[in-house]
C-alpha positions in Angstrom: 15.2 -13.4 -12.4 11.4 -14.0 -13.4 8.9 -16.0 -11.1 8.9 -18.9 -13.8 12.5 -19.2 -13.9 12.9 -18.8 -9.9 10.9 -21.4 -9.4 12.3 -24.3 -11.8 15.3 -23.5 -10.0 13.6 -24.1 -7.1 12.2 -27.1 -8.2 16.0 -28.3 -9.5 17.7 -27.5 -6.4 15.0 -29.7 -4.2 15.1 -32.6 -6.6 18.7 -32.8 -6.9 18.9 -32.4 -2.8 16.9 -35.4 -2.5 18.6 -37.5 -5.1 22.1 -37.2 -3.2 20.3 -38.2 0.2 18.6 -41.0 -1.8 15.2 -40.1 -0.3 12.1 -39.6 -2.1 9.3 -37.0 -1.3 5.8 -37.7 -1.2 3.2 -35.1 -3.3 1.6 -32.9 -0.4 -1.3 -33.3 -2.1 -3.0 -36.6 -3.3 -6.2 -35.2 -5.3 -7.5 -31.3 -6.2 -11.3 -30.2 -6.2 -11.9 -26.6 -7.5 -15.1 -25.1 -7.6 -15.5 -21.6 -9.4 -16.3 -20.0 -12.9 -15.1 -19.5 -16.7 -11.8 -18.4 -14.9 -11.7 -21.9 -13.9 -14.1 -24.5 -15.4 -12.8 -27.2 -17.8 -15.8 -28.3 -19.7 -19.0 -28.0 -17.0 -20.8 -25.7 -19.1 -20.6 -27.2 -22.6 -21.7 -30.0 -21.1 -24.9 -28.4 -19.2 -25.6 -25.5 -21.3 -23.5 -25.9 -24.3 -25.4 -22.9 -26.2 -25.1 -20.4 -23.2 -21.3 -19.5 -24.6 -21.1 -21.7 -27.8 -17.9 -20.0 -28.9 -15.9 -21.7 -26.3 -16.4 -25.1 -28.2 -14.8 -23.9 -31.2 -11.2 -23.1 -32.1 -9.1 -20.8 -31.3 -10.4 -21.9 -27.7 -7.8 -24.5 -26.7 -6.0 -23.7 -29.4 -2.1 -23.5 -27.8 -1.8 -26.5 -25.5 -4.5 -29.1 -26.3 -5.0 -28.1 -30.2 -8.4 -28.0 -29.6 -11.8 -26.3 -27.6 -12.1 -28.1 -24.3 -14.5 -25.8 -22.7 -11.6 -24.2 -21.4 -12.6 -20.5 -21.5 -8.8 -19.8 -23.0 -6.2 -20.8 -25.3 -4.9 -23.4 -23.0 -4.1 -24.3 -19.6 -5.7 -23.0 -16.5 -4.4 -22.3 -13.1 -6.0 -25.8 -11.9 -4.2 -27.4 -14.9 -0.9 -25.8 -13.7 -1.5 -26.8 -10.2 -2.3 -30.3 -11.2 1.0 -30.7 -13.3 3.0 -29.1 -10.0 1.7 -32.0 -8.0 2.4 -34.2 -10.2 -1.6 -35.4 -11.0 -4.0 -35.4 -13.8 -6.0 -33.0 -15.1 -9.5 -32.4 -13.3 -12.0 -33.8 -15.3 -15.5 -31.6 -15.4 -17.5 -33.0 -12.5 -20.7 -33.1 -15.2 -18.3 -35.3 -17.7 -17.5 -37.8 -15.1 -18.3 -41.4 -16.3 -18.4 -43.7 -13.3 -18.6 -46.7 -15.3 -15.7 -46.3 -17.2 -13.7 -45.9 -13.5 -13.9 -42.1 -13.6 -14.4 -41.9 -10.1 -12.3 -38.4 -9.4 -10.6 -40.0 -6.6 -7.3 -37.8 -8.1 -9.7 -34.4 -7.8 -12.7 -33.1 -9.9 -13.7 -29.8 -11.2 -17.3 -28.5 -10.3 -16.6 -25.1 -11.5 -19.3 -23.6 -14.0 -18.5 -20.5 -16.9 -21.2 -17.7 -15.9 -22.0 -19.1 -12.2 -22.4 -17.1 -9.5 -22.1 -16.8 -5.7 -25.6 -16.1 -5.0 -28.2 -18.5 -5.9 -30.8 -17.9 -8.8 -33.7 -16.6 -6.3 -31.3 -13.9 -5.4 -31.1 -13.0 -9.4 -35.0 -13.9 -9.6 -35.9 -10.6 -7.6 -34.3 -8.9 -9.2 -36.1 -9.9 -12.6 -32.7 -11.0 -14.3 -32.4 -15.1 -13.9 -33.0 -15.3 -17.4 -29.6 -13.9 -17.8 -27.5 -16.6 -16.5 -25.8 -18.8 -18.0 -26.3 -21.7 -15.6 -28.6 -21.9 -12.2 -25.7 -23.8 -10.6 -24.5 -21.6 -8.1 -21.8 -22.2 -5.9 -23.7 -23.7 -3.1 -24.9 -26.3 -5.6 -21.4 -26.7 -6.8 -21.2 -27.9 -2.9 -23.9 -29.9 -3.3 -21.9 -32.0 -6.2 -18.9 -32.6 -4.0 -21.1 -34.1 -1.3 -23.0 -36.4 -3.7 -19.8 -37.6 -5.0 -17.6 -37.8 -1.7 -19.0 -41.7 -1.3 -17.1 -42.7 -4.3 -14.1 -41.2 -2.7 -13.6 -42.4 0.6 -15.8 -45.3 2.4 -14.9 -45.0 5.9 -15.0 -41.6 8.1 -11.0 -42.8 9.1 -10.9 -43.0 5.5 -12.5 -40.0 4.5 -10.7 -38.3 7.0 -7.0 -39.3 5.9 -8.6 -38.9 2.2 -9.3 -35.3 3.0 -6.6 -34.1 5.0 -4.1 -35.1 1.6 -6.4 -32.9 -1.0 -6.6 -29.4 -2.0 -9.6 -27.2 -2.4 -10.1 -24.1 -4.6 -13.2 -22.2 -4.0 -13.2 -19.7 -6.8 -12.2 -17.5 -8.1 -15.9 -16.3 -8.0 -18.5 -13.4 -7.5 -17.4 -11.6 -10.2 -20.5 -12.7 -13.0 -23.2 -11.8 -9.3 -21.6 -8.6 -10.5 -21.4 -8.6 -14.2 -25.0 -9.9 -14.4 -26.1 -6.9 -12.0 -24.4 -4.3 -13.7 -25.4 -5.5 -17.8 -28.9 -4.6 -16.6 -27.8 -1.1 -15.0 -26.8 -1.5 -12.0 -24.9 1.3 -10.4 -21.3 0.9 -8.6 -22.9 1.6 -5.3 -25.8 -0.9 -5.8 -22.4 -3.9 -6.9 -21.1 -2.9 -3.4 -24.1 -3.1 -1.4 -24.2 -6.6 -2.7 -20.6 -7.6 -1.8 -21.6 -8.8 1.7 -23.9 -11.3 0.8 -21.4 -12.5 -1.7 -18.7 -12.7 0.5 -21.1 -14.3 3.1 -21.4 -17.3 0.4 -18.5 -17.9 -0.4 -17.6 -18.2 3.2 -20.6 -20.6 3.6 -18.9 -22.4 1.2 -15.7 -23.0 2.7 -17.3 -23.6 6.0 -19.2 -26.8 4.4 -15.7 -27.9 3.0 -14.1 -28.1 6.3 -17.3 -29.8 7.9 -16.7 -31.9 5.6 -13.3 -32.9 6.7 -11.5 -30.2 4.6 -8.0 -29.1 6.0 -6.5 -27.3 2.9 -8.9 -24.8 1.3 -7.2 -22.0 -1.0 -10.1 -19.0 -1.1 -8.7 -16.7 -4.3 -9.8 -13.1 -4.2 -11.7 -11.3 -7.7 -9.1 -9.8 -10.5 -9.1 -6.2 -11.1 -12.7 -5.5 -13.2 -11.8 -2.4 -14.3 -8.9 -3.3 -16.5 -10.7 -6.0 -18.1 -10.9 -5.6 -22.0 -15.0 -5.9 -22.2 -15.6 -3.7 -19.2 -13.0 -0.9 -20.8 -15.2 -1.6 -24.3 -18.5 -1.8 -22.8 -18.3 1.2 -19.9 -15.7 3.3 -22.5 -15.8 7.0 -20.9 -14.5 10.3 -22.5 -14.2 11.6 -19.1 -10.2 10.7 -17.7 -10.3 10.8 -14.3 -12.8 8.0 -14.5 -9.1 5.9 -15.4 -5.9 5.3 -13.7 -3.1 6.0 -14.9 -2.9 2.3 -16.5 -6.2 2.9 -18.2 -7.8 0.7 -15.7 -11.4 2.0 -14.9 -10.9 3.4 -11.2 -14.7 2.6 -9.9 -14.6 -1.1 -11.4 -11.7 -1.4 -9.7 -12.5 0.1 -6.7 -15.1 -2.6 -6.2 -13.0 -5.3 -7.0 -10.4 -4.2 -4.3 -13.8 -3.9 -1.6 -14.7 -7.0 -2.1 -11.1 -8.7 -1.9 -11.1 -6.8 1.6 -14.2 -8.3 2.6 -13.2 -11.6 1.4 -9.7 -11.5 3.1 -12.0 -10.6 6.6 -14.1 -13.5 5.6 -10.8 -15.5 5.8 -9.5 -14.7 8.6 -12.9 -15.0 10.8 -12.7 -18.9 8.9 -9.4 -19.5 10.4 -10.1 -18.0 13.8 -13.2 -21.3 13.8 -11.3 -23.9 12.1 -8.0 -23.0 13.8 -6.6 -27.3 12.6 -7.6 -25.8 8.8 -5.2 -24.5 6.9 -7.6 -21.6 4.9 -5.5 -19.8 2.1 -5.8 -16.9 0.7 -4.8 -16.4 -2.9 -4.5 -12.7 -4.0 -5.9 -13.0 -8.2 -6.0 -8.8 -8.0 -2.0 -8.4 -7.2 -0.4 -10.5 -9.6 -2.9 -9.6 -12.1 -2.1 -5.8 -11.3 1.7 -6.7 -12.2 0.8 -8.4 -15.5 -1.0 -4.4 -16.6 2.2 -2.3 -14.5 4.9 -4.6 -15.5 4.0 -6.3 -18.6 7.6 -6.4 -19.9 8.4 -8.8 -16.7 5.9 -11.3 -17.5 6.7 -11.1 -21.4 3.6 -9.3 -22.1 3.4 -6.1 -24.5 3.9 -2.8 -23.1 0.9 -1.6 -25.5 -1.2 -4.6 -25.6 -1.8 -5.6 -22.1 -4.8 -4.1 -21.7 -6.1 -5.5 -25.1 -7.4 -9.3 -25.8 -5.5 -11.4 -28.1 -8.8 -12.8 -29.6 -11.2 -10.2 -30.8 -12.4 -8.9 -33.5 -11.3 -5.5 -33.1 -11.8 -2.1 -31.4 -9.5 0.0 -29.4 -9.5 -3.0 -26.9 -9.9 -5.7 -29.6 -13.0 -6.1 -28.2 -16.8 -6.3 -30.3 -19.8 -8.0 -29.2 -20.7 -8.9 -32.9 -17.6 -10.6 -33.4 -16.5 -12.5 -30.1 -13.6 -14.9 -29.8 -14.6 -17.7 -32.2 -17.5 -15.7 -34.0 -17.2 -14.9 -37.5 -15.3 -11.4 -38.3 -13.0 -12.7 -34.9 -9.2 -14.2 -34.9 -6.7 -14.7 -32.7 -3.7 -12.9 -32.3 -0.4 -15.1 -33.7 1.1 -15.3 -30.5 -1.4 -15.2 -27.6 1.6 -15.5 -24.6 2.8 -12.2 -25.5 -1.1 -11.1 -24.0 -2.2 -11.4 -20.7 -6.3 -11.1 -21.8 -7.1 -13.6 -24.3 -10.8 -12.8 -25.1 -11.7 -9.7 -23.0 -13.3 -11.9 -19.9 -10.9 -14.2 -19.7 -7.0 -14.7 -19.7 -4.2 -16.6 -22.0 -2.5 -19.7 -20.4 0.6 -17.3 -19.8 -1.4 -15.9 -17.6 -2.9 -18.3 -15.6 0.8 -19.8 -15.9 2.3 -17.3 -14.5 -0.3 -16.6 -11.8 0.0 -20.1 -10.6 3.9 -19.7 -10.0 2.7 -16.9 -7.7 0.5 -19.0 -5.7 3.2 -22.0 -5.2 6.1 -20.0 -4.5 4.0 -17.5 -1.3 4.4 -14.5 -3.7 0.6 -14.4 -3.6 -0.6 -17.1 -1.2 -1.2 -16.2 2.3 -0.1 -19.0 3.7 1.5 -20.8 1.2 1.4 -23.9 -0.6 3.1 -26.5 0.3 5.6 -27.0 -2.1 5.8 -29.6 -4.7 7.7 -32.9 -4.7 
């Protein structure tokens, strides 16, 4: 039995429990704020720097669920539009698209998440003679700095806010991935991307600690996805050399990193729980289940021989050319994008993210879990 299907059983058997006791169950969690990048961000971008990755505002983005570009960097859903379906909320809106006036107020959660931010602020990527490279200056910290400004408009009372914060769910990234993707387009070496894990890590954790100061109590800290089997690292870093791949065709080094920073980051977590013992500080593992999508593709109803390629493209061995990106001209989409676990070489189809988002709700992943939904 598949993860999907486990869990609607799941889901059934609670349900039906609770109708023959003739109780009702609450939602464990009243409201969701998430706070990442593309792998997460519903429209921030396209709203602040809508040139910076114009393709995401034009079909085939959005193309399966909504029928149309959101400034979802994907086909359809994300993980936090899973999550909010499971707990029976809206979707986030993009903290940038709230409209107070109209009663958007994102008392039900908000999305501060930006495609192309980074961990590290600009200065950091300043020094290094490379800020003109990113797609947005909003870092994470001033993705931190959003939630505070709007946390009046959520709760007026510290009781209030306190019984307000203890019922929501945080996300804080995935993200730290593009501190390494901007480092690396300009030549960075593997070894130089490591020696910049710890200050990564070390902001993210900042991060999380602000949450809970903030009256945070349930913070879900996901770790990076495997780099090295991503479609525009495999195009962009293609070797003729073999042992530089596993025996996926996954990049080994690429991955390497990805797996030394996920170590750092679970440390990170576990140092966070140690402080804020009351805090329940999650850690989401985005590298294991996406692993199993690239050795078990069949399980997740992927393509033995296209896992590895994205569904959007406009060609190459990995379906993959800068010239002809997802929505550029010369690009199309594949006819059936949930039988691919990349959907433009950066980013992944809502199969995916819908099957990566059972993982985190049923513990498969999530260390420790979820509650469970209602």
């Amino acid at each position: 039995m598949n993860l999907a299907l486990s869990l609607f059983f799941l889901a059934a058997g609670l349900a039906g429990a609770l109708a023959a006791s003739g109780g009702q169950r609450q939602q464990p969690y009243h409201a969701i704020f998430n706070f990442g990048d593309s792998l997460s961000d519903v429209g921030n971008l396209v709203v602040e720097n809508p040139k910076a990755f114009a393709v995401v505002g034009k079909l085939p983005y959005g193309e399966t669920f909504f029928g149309r570009p959101t400034g979802r960097c994907s086909d359809g859903r994300l993980v936090v539009d899973f999550l909010a379906e499971a707990y029976g909320l809206p979707y986030m809106p993009a903290y940038l698209s709230l409209n107070v006036s109209k009663g958007e107020d994102g008392r039900r959660g908000a999305n501060f998440a930006v495609a192309g931010a980074t961990a590290l602020g600009k200065d950091f990527f300043g020094k290094l003679g490379i800020v003109s490279l990113l797609w947005t200056n909003n870092s994470l910290a001033d993705q931190i700095v959003w939630f505070k400004k709007l946390k009046p408009s959520l709760c007026a009372t510290p009781k209030d806010c306190a019984a307000y914060m203890r019922k929501s769910l945080f996300l804080v990234g995935e993200i730290g991935a593009n501190d390494y993707n901007y480092m690396g387009l300009t030549g960075a070496s593997v070894q130089q991307l490591r020696d910049a894990v710890p200050r990564v890590i070390e902001s993210v954790s900042n991060a999380v600690e602000a949450l809970v100061g903030e009256g945070a109590e349930h913070v879900v800290v996901p770790s990076s996805v495997p780099f090295g089997c991503a479609s525009v690292y495999l195009t962009f870093l293609q070797s003729d050399d073999k042992r530089e791949y596993d025996r996926y065709g996954c990049l080994t080094a690429y991955n390497s990193l990805a797996i030394y920073h996920n170590q750092q980051l679970l440390a990170a977590v576990a140092r966070l729980r140690e402080a804020h013992p009351h805090a329940r500080i999650m850690y989401a593992d985005y590298y294991k289940i996406t692993m199993r999508f690239v050795y078990a593709p069949a399980a997740f109803g992927f393509g033995e021989h296209t896992v590895l390629k994205a569904c959007c493209g406009g060609g190459g061995p990995y379906n993959v050319d800068f010239g002809a990106w997802c929505g550029m001209e010369g690009a199309r989409a594949c006819e059936d994008p949930s039988k691919y676990a990349a959907w433009d070489g950066m980013h992944l189809t809502e199969a995916a993210y819908r099957h990566m988002t059972v993982a985190l709700i049923n513990g498969t992943i999530t260390s420790p879990p979820l509650a469970r939904p209602a």
